[in-house]
PAGU-627652 format. One record per residue (C-alpha): residue in one letter; x, y, z. Coordinates in nm, 3 decimals. Layout:
N
(gukol "A", (X, Y, Z))
...
//
This chain:
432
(gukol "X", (-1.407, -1.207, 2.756))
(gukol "X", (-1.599, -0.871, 2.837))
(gukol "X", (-1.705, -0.774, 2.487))
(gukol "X", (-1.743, -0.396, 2.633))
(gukol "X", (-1.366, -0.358, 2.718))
(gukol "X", (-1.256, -0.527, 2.396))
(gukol "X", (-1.067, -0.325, 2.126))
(gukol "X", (-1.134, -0.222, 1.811))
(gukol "X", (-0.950, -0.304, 1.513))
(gukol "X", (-0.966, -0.090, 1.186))
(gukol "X", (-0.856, -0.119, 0.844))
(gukol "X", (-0.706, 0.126, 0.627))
(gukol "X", (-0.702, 0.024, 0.294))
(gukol "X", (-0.653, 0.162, -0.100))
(gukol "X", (-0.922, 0.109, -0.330))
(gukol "X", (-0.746, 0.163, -0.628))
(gukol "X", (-0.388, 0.044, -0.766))
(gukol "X", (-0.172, 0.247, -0.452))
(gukol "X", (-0.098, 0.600, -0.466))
(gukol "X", (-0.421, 0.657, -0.283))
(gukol "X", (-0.272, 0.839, 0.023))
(gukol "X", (-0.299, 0.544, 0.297))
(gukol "X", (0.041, 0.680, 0.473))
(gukol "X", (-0.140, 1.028, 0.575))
(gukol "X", (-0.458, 0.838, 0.623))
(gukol "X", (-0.304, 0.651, 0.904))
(gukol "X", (-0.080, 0.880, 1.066))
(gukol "X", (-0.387, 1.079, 1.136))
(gukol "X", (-0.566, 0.820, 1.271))
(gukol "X", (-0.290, 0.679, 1.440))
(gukol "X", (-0.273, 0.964, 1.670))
(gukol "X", (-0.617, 0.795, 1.864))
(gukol "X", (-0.487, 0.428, 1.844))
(gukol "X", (-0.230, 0.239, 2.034))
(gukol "X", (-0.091, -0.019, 1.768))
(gukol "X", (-0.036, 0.046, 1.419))
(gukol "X", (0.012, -0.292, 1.220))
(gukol "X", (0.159, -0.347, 0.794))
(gukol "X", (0.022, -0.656, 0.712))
(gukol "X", (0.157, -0.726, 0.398))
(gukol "X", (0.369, -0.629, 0.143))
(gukol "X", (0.714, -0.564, 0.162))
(gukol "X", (0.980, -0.263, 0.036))
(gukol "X", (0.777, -0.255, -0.295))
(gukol "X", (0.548, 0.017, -0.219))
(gukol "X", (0.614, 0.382, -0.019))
(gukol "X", (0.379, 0.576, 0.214))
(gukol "X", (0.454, 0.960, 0.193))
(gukol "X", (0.380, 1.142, 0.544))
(gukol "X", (0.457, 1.478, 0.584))
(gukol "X", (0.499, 1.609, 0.907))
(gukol "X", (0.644, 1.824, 1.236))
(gukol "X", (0.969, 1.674, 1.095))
(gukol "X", (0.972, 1.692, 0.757))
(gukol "X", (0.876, 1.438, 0.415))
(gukol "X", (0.939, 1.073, 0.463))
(gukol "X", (0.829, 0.757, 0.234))
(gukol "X", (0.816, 0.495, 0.462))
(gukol "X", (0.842, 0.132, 0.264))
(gukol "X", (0.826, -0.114, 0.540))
(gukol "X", (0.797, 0.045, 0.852))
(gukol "X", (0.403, 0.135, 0.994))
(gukol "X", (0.318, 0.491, 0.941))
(gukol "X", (0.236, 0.564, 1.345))
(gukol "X", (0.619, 0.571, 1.429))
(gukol "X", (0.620, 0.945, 1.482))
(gukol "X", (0.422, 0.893, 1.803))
(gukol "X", (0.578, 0.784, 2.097))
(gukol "X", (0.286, 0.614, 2.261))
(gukol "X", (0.248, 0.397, 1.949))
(gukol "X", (0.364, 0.082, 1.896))
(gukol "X", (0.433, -0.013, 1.560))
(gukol "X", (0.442, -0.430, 1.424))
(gukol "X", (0.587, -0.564, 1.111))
(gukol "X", (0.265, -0.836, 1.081))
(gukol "X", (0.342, -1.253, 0.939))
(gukol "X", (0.202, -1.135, 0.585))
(gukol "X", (0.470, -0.902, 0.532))
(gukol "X", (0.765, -0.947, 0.276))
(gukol "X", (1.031, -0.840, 0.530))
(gukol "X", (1.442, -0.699, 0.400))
(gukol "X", (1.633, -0.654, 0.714))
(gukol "X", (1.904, -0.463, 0.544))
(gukol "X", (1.656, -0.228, 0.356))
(gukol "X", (1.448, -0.145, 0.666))
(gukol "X", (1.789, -0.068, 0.888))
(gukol "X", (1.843, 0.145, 0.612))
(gukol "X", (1.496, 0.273, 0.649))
(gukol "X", (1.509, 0.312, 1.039))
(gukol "X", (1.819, 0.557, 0.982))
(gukol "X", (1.665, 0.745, 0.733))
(gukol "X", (1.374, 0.837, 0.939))
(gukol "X", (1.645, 0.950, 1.252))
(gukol "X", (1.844, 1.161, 0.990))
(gukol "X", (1.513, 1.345, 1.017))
(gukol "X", (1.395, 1.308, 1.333))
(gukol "X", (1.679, 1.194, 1.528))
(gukol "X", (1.521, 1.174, 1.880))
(gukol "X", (1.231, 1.001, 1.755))
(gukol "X", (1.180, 0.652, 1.964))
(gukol "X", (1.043, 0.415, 1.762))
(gukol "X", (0.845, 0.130, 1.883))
(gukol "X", (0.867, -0.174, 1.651))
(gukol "X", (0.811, -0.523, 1.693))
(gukol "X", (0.847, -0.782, 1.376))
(gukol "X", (0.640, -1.119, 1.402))
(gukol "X", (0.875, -1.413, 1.420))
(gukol "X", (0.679, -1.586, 1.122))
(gukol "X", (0.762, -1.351, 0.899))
(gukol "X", (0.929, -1.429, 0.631))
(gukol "X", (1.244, -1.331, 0.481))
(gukol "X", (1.322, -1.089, 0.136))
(gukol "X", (1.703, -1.275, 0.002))
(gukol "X", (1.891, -1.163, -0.223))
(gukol "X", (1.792, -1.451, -0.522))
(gukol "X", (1.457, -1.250, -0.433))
(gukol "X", (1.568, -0.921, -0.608))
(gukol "X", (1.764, -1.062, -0.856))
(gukol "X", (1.476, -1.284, -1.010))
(gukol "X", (1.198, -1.043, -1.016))
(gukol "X", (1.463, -0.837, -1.272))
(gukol "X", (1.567, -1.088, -1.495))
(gukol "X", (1.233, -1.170, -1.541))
(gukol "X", (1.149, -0.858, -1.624))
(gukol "X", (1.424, -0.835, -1.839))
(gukol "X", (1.310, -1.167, -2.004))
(gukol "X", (0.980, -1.056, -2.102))
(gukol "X", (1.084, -0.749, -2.255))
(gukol "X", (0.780, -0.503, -2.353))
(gukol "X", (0.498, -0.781, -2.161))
(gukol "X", (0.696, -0.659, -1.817))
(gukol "X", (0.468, -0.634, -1.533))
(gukol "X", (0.623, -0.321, -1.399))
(gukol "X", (0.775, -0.443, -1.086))
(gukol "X", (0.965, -0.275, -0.848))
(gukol "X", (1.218, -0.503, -0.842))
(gukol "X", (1.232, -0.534, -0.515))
(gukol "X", (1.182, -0.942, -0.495))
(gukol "X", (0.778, -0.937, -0.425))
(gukol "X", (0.640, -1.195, -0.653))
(gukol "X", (0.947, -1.461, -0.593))
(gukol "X", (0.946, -1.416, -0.247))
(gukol "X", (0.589, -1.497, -0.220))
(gukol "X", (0.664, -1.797, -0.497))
(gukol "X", (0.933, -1.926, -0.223))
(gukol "X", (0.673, -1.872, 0.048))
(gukol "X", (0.380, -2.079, -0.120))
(gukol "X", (0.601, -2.341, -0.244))
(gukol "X", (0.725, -2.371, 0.089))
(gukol "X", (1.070, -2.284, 0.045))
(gukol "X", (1.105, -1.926, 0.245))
(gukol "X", (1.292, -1.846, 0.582))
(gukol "X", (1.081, -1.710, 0.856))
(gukol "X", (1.267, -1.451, 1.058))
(gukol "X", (1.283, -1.682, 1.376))
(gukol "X", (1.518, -1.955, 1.200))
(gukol "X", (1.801, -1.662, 1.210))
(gukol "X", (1.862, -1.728, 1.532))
(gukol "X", (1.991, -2.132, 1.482))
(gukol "X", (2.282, -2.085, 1.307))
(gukol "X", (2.279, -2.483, 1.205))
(gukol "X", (1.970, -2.505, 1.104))
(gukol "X", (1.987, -2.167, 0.919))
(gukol "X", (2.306, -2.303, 0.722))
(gukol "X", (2.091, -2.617, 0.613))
(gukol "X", (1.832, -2.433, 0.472))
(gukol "X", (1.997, -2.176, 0.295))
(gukol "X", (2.244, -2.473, 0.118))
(gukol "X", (1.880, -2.687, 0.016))
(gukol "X", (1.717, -2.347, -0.123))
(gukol "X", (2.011, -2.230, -0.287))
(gukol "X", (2.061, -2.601, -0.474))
(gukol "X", (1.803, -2.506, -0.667))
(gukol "X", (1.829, -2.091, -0.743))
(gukol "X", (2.136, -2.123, -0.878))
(gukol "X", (2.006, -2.399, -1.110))
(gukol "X", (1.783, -2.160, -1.237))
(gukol "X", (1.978, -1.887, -1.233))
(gukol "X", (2.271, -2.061, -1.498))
(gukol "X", (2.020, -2.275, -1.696))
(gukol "X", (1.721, -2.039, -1.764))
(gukol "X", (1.835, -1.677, -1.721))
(gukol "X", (2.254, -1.786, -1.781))
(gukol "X", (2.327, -1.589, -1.463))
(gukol "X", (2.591, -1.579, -1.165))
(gukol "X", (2.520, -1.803, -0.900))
(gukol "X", (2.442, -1.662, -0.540))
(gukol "X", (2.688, -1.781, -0.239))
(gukol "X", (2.449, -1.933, 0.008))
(gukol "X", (2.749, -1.908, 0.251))
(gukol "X", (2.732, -1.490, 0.233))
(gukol "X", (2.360, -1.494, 0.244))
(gukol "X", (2.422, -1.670, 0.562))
(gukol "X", (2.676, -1.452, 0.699))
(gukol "X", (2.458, -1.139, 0.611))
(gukol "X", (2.188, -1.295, 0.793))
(gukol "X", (2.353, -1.378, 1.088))
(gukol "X", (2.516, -1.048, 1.138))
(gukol "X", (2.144, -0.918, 1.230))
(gukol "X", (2.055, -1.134, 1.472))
(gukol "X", (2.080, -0.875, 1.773))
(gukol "X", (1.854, -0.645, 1.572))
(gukol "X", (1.592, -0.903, 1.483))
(gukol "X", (1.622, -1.043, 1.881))
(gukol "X", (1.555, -0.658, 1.983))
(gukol "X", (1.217, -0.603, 1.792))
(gukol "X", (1.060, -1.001, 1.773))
(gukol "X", (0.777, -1.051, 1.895))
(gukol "X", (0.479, -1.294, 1.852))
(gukol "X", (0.257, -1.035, 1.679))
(gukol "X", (-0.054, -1.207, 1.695))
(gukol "X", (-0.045, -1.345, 2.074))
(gukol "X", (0.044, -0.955, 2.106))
(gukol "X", (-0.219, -0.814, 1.956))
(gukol "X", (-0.517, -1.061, 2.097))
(gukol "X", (-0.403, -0.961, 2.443))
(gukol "X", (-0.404, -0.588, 2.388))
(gukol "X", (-0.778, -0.650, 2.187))
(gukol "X", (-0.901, -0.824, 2.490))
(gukol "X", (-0.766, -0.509, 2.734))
(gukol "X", (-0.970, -0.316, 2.492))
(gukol "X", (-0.673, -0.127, 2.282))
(gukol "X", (-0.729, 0.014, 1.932))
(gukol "X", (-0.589, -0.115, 1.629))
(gukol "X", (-0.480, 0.011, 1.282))
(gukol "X", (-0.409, -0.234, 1.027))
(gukol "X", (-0.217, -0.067, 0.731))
(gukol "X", (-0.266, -0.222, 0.362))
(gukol "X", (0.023, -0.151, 0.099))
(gukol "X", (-0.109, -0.071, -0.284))
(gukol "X", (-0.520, -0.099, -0.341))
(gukol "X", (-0.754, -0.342, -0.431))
(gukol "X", (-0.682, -0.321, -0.787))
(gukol "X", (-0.384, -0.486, -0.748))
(gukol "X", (-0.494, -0.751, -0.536))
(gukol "X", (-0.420, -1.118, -0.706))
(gukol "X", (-0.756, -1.243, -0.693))
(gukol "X", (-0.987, -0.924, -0.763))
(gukol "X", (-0.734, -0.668, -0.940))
(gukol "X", (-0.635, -0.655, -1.291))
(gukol "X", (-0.432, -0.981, -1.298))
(gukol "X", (-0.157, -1.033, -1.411))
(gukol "X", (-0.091, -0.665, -1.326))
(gukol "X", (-0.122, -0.713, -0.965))
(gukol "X", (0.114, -0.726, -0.678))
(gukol "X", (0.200, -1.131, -0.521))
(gukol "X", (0.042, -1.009, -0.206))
(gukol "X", (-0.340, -0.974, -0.104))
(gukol "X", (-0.409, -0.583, -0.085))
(gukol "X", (-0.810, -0.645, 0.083))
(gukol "X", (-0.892, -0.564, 0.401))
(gukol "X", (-1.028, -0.933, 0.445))
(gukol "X", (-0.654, -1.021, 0.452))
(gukol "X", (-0.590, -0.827, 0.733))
(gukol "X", (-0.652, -1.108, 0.973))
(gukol "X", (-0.429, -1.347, 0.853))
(gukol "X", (-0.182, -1.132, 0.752))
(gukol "X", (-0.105, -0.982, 1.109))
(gukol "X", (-0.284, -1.223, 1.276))
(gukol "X", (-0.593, -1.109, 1.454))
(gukol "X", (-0.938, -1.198, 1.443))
(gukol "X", (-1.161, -1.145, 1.170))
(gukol "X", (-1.443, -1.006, 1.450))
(gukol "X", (-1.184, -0.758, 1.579))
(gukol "X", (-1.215, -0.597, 1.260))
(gukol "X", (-1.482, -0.366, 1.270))
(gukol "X", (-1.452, -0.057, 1.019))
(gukol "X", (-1.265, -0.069, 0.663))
(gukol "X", (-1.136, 0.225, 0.572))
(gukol "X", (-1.086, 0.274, 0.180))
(gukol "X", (-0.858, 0.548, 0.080))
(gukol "X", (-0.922, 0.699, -0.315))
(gukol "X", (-0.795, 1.011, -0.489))
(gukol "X", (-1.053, 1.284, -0.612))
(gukol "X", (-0.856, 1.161, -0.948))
(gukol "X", (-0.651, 0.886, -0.975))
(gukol "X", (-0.333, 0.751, -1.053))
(gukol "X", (-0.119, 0.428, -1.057))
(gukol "X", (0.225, 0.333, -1.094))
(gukol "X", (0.308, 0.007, -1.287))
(gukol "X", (0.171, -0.167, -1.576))
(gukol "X", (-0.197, -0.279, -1.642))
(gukol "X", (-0.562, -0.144, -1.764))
(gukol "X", (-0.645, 0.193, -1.685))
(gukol "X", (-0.931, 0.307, -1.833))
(gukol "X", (-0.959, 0.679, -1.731))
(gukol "X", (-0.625, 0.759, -1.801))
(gukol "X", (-0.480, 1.077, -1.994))
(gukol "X", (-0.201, 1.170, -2.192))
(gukol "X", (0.031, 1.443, -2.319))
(gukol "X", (-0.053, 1.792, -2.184))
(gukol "X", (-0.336, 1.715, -1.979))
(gukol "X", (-0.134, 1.482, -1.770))
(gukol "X", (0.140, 1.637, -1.768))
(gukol "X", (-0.041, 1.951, -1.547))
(gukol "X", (-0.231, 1.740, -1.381))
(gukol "X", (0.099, 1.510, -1.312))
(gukol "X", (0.259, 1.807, -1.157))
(gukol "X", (0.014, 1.949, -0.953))
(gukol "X", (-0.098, 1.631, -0.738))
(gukol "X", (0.084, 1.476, -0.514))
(gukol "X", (0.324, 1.695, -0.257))
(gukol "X", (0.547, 1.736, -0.513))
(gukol "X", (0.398, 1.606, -0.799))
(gukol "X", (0.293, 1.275, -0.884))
(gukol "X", (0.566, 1.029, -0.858))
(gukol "X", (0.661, 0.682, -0.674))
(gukol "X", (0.748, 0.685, -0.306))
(gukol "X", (0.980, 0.373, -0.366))
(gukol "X", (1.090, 0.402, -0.760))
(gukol "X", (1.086, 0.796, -0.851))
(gukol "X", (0.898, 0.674, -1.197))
(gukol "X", (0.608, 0.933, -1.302))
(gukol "X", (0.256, 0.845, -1.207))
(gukol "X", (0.004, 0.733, -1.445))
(gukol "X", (-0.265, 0.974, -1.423))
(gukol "X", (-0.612, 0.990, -1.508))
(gukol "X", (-0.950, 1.154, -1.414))
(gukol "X", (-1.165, 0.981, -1.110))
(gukol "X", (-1.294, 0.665, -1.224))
(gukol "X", (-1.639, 0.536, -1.076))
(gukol "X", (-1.620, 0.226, -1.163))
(gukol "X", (-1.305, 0.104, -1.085))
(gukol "X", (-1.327, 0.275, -0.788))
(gukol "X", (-1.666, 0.101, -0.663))
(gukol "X", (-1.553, -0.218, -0.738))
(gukol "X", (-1.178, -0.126, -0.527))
(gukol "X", (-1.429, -0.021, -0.212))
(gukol "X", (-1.714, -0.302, -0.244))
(gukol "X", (-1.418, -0.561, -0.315))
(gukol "X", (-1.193, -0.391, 0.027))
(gukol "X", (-1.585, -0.431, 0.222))
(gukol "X", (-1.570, -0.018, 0.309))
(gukol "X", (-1.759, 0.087, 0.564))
(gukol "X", (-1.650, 0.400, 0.438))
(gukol "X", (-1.433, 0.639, 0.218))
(gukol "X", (-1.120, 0.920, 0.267))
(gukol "X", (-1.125, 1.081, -0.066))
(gukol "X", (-0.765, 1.271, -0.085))
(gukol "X", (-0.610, 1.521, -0.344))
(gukol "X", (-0.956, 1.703, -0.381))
(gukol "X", (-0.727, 2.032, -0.368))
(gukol "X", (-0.583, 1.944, -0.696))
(gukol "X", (-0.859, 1.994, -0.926))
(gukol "X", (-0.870, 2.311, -0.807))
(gukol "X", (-0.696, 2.429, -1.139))
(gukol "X", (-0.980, 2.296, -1.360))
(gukol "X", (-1.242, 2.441, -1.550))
(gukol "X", (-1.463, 2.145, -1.533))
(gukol "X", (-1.397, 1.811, -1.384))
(gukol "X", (-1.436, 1.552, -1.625))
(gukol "X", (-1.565, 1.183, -1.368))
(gukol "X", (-1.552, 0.850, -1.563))
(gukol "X", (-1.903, 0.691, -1.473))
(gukol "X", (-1.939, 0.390, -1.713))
(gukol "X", (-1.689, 0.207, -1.934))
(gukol "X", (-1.820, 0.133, -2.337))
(gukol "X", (-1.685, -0.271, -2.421))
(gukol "X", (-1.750, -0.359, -2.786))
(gukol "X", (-2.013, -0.090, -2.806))
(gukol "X", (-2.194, -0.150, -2.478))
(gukol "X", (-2.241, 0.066, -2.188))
(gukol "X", (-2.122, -0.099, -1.847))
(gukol "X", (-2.112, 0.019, -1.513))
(gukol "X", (-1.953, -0.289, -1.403))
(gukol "X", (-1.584, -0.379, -1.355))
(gukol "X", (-1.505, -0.603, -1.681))
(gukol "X", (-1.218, -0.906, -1.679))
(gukol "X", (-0.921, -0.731, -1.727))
(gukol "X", (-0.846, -0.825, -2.125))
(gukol "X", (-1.148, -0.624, -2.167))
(gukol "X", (-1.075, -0.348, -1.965))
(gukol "X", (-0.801, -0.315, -2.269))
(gukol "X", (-1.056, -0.278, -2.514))
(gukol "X", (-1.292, -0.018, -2.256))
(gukol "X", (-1.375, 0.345, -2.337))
(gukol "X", (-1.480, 0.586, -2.042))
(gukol "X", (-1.791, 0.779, -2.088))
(gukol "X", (-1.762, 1.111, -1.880))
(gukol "X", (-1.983, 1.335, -1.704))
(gukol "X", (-1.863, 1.668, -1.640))
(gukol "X", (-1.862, 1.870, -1.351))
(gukol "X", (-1.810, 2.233, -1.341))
(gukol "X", (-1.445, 2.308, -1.114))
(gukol "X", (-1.433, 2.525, -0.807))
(gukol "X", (-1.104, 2.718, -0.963))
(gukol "X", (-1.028, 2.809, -0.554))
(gukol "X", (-0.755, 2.737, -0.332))
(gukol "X", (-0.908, 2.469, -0.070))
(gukol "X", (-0.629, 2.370, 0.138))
(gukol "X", (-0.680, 2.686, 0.439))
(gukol "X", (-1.009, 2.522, 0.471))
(gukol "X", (-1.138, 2.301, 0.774))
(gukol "X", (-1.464, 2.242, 0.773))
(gukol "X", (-1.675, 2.067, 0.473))
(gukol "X", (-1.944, 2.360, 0.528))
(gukol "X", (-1.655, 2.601, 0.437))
(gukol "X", (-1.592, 2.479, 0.115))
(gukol "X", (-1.704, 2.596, -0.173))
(gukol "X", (-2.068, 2.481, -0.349))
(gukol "X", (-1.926, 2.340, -0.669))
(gukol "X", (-1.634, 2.101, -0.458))
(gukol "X", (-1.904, 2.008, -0.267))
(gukol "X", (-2.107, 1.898, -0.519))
(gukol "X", (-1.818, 1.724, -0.688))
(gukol "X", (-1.713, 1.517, -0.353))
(gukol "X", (-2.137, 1.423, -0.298))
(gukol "X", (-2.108, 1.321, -0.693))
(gukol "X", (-1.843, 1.098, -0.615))
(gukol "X", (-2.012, 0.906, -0.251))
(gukol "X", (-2.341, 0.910, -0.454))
(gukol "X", (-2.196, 0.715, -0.747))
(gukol "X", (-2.016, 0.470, -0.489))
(gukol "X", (-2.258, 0.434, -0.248))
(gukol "X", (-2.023, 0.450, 0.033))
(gukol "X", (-1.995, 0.751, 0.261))
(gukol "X", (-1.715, 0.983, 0.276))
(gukol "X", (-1.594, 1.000, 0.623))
(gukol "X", (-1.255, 1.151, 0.557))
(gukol "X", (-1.176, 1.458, 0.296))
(gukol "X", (-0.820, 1.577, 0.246))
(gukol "X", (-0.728, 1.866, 0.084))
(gukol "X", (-0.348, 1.898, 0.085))
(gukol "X", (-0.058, 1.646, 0.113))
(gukol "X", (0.018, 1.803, 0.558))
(gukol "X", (-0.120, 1.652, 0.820))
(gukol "X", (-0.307, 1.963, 0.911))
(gukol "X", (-0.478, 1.949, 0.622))
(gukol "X", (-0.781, 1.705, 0.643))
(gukol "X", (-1.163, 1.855, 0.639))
(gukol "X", (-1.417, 1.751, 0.928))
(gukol "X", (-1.699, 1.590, 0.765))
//
């Protein structure tokens, strides 16, 4: 292989709990790259793009599929619900009905069933006030099914036999649980089935093998984005379990989940608000309340802060340093896009969380989550801009003091800021 012609593979990632503004991220910088890949995750989680056609949360589907020259892959690691993303597909034409969408879906991905849904909410039914804060959109017991073993890749659709056989072995055992732990209706294998094979012509349309794909078009030298769902601090491993998502968020996953090489991977991109804010459950040490977060609720976002996928108010909080370091250091960022820096623009002075105090101790460090329960945030405060950014094009342009606040924020993470967007349009990014 000609290591000069090959591609170039980068990662665009969140490094806090979601929310971050990945979906704008990468339909920027999916205007300069020829395959856009999701690489895990499922219908949990919603990127908001504004654009030439209008507002769209896109849940499963890549956020380059409003250019024509991209193509756009549904990678292994994904959680994938056929009806939900036909559902998704027409929601995006209602909008933009000429648009031609390229999309391929790995064979080896697996399958979001019904049981999938229903679980994940009488579980969180079952634990009452210790709820996680799902989604309930089947994550965490489609992932159980898929590390137990038990999951249907997309490519057994197609052998209606063998499809039958596995659906009446997996379903022995739901509906056991279903009547003896959570005293439920049982789920007709035979209509999952059906459902199932009623898509086949769609599936045959868009499968692919994604990662025999995608190491051909490296080695012709083709540029890659590889689109994360939520942000490191929901990852399983190095987020605040148990409040985490059942899929790996880091950029390190990336390979395996849509199958390239690790090498091929050669920047990380990791997407954080100038404040921050999380949906779900879980430690969040910077967060506000009553008034304050109310205003500041209302103002961020594109129309306010609120979930792509569930509608349920934001969580929101002032920028937090150290969660935020350890989200970036944890994703391996070779650098930052800091977005909603327009927001603050309302504020006096900006209060930045730059240590955490655990049982009277200072900390600059990410604790174990049960302490992050007990943490305080100790502020510095920076004085606001109070100035409309968003006309504004150029970092040169803007104004001393939200200068000085974005420099705060790369000097504190020790990352550089490559990206800077100051309103929820496309348009509306800042040359650094």
């Amino acid at each position: 292989m000609n290591k000069q012609n090959q591609g170039k593979a980068k990662a665009i990632v969140g490094a806090n709990w979601g929310d971050e503004g990945k979906g704008k991220i990468t339909d920027i910088l999916a205007a300069d790259a020829d395959i856009v890949v999701r690489f895990q995750g499922g219908a949990n989680a919603g990127h908001t793009i504004l654009n030439k056609y209008g507002k769209f949360a896109l849940h499963q589907l890549p956020s380059g599929i409003f250019y024509d020259d991209v193509v756009n892959i549904i990678g292994n690691g994904c959680a994938l619900n056929i009806d939900a993303l036909i559902k998704e597909i027409e929601k995006v034409h209602e909008g933009a009905p000429n648009l031609d969408i390229k999309l391929l879906i790995d064979h080896r991905v697996q399958l979001t069933l019904p049981h999938h849904m229903l679980l994940d909410s009488l579980e969180d039914t079952r634990r009452g006030e210790r709820e996680f804060g799902s989604t309930k959109s089947g994550i965490a017991p489609f992932y159980s099914d898929k590390y137990i073993k038990e999951g249907i890749q997309l490519n057994e659709i197609f052998d209606g036999t063998h499809l039958k056989s596995r659906l009446k072995y997996l379903y022995e055992k739901v509906n056991l649980i279903l009547k003896h732990v959570y005293n439920a209706d049982e789920v007709d294998y035979m209509q999952v089935y059906e459902n199932l094979c009623r898509h086949t012509d769609f599936a045959g349309k868009h499968l692919t093998d994604a990662s025999l794909y995608l190491r051909k078009h490296i080695s012709c030298g083709k540029n890659i984005l590889l689109e994360g769902q939520l942000g490191a601090l929901r990852d399983p491993d190095f987020g605040i379990y148990p409040y985490v998502t059942s899929s790996h968020t880091l950029a390190g996953f990336a390979a395996v989940g849509a199958g390239v090489p690790p090498y091929a991977i050669t920047d990380i991109l990791a997407v954080t608000k100038a404040y921050s804010s999380c949906v779900g459950a879980g430690p969040f040490v910077s967060e506000i309340f009553d008034k304050p977060a109310s205003e500041l609720r209302e103002k961020g976002g594109d129309a306010g802060e609120y979930g792509a996928t569930t509608g349920r108010p934001r969580r929101v909080g002032y920028f937090d340093v150290v969660a935020t370091r350890h989200g970036a250091v944890s994703q391996g960022a070779t650098g930052l896009a800091l977005t909603g820096l327009d927001v603050l623009s309302y504020m006096d002075e900006i209060p930045v969380c730059v240590a955490y105090e655990i049982n009277g101790k200072r900390t600059e460090d990410f604790a174990y989550s049960y302490l992050l329960d007990r943490a305080k945030p100790i502020y510095e405060y920076l004085p606001g801009f109070k100035q409309d950014i968003r006309h504004i094009r150029k970092f040169a342009d803007l104004p001393e003091k939200a200068k000085a606040y974005v420099r705060f924020i790369e000097e504190h993470i020790g990352i550089p800021i490559v990206m800077l967007s100051n309103g929820p349009k496309r348009d509306e990014i800042i040359e650094m």
